[in-house]
Residue frames relative to the residue before (quaternion, step in Angstrom):
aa qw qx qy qz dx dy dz
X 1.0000 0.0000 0.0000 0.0000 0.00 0.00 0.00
X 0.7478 0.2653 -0.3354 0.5078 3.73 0.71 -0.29
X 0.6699 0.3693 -0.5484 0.3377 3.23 0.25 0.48
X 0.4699 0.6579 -0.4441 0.3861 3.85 1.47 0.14
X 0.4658 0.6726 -0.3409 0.4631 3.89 1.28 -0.83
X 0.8301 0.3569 -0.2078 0.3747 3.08 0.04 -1.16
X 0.4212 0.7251 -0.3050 0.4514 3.14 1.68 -1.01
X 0.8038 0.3712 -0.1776 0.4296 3.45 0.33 -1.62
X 0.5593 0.6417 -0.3939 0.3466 3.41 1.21 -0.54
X 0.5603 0.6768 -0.1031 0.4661 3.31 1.35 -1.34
X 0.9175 -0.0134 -0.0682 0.3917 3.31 0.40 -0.86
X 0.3000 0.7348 -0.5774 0.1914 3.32 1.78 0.30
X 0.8484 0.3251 -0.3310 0.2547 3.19 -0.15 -1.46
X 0.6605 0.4507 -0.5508 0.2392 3.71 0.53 0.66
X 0.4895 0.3414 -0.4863 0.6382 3.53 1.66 0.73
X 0.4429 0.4361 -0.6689 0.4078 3.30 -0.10 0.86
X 0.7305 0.4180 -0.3226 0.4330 3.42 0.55 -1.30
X 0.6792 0.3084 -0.3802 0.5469 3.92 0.52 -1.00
X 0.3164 0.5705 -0.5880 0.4781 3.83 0.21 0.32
X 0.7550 0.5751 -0.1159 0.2928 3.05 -0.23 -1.69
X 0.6363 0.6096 -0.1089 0.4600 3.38 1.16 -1.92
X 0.7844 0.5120 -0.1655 0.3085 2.62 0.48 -1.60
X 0.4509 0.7211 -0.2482 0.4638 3.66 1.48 -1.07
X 0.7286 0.4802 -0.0950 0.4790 3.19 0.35 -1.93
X 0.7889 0.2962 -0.4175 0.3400 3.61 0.33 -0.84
X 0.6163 0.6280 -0.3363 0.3356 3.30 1.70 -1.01
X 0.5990 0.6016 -0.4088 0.3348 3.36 1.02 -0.35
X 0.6944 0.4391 -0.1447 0.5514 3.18 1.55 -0.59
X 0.5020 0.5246 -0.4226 0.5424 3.14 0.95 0.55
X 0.6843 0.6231 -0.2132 0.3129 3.49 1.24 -0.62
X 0.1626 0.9377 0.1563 0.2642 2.26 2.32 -0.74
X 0.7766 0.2083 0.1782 0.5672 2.10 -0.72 -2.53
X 0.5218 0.6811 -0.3896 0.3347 3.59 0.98 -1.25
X 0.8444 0.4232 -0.0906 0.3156 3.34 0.18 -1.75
X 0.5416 0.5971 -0.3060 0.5064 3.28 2.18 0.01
X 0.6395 0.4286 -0.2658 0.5802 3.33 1.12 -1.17
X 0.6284 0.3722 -0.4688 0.4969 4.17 0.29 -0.24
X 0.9392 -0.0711 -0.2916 0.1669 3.79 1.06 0.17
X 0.4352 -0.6853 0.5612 -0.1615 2.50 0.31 3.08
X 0.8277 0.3066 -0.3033 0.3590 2.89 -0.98 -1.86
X 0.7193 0.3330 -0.5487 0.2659 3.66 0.01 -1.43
X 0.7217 0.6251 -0.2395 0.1764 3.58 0.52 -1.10
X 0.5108 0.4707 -0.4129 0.5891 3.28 1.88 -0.33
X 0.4497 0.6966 -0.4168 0.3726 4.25 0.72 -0.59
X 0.7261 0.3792 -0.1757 0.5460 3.30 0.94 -1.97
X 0.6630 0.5199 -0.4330 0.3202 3.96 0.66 -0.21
């Protein structure tokens, strides 16, 4: 257990930061997602 503290001290904040990253990209991935599911209708309506 004391050598896990420090541990976390050390490397929280770079999974804070890819934490962080990650959020942001998935949100935009969701996105992109919800554009490409509506392709098809939108080529249909062209």
């Amino acid at each position: 257990m004391d050598q896990l503290i420090p541990f976390i001290s050390e490397v929280g904040f770079p999974i804070v930061v890819t934490m962080y990253l990650l959020y942001r990209i998935e949100t935009k991935l969701e996105a992109v997602i919800a554009s490409i599911r509506m392709l098809p209708q939108e080529m249909k309506n062209q």
